[in-house]
C-alpha positions as CSV (number, residue, x, y, z in Angstrom):
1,X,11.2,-10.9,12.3
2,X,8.1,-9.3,11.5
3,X,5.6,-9.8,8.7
4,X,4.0,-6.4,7.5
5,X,0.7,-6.7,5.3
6,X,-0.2,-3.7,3.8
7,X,-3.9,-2.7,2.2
8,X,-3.6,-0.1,-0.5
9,X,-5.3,1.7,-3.5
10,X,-4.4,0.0,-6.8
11,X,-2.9,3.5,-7.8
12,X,-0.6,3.7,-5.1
13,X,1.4,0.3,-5.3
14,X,4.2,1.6,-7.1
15,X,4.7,4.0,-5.0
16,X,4.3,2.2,-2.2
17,X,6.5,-0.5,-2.9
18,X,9.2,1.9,-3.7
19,X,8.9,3.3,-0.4
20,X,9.4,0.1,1.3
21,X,12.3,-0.4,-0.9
22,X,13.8,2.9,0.5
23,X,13.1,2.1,3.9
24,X,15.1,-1.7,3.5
25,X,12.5,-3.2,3.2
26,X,13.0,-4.7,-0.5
27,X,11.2,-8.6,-0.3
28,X,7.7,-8.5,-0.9
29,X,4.8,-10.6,-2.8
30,X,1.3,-9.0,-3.7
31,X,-2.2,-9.7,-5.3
32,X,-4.9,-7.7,-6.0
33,X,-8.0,-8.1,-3.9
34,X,-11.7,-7.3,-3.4
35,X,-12.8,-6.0,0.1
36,X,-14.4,-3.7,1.8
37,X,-14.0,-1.4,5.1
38,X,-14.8,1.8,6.2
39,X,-15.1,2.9,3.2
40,X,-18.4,0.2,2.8
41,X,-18.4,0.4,-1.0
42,X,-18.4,3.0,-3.9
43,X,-21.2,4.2,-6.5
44,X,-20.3,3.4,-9.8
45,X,-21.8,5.1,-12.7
46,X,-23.2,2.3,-15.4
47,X,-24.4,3.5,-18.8
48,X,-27.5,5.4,-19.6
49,X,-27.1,7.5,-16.9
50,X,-27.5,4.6,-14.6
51,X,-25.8,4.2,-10.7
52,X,-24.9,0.8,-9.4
53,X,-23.6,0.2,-5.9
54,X,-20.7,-2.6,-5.0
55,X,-20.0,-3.3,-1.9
56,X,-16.5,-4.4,-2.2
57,X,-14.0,-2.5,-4.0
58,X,-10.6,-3.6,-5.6
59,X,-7.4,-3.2,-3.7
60,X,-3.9,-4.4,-3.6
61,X,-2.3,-6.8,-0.7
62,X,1.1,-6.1,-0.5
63,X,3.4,-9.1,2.2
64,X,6.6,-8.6,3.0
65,X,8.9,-10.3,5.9
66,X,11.4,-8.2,7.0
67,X,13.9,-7.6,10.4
68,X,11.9,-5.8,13.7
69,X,14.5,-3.5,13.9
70,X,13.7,-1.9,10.6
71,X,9.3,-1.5,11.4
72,X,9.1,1.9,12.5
73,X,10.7,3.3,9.5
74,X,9.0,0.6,7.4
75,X,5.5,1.3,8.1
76,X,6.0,5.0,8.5
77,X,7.0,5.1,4.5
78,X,4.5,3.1,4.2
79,X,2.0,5.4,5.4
80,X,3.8,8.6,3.9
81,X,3.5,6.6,0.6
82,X,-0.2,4.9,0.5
83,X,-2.5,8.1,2.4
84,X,-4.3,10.2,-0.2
85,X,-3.0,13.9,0.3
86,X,-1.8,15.5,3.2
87,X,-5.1,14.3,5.7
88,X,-5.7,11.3,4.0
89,X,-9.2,9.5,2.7
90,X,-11.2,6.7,4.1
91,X,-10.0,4.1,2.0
92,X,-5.9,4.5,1.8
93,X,-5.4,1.2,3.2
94,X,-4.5,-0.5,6.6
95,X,-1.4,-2.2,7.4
96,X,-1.2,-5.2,9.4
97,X,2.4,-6.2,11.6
98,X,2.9,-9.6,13.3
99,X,5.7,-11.6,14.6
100,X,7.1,-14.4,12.5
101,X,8.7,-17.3,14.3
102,X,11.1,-18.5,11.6
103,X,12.0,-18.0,8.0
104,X,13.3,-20.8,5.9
105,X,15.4,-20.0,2.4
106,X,14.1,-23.4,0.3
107,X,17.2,-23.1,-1.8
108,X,19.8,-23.1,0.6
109,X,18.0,-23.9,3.7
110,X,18.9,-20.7,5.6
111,X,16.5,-19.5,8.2
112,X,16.2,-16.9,10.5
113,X,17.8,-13.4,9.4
114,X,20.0,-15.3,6.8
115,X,17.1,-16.1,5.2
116,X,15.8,-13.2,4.5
């Protein structure tokens, strides 16, 4: 099993997520965070005319635990689904895969594959 975190523009976590869906990978959990990358902030325009600097900007975590065998195709609609255009913008995201050692359903007590 493998734990995919994913990094993405506020705008795009729709569509995102439905791309995961499509791929099988339908699980998943998110939260809207504050970070910063590359991309090292934005310039926001305040009133009057005014320009203000932040150095984190909001984005949205997206977790999901799904089988190995389905990654590739998982993180590749990812990717299709979260980059900005056809070259893609600093800023579009990152996606983060690990290994997970076991899964446990709290209901039933399932774990492994079952559990998912």
């Amino acid at each position: 099993m493998i734990k995919i975190e994913v990094i993405v523009r506020p705008e795009r976590v729709n569509v995102v997520i439905d791309a995961m869906a499509e791929a099988g990978c339908t699980g998943f959990t998110y939260q809207n965070v504050t970070g910063r990358g590359t991309q090292e902030g934005i310039e926001v325009f305040t009133g009057r005319g005014g320009v203000a600097h932040r150095v984190a900007v909001p984005k949205v975590c997206i977790t999901s635990v799904t089988e190995e065998s389905k990654q590739k195709k998982v993180v590749d609609a990812i990717i299709s689904a979260a980059k900005s255009g056809d070259e893609g913008q600093i800023g579009d995201g990152k996606i983060f895969v690990s290994e997970i050692s076991d899964v446990i359903r709290v209901r039933t007590g399932d774990s492994g594959n079952k559990a998912l």
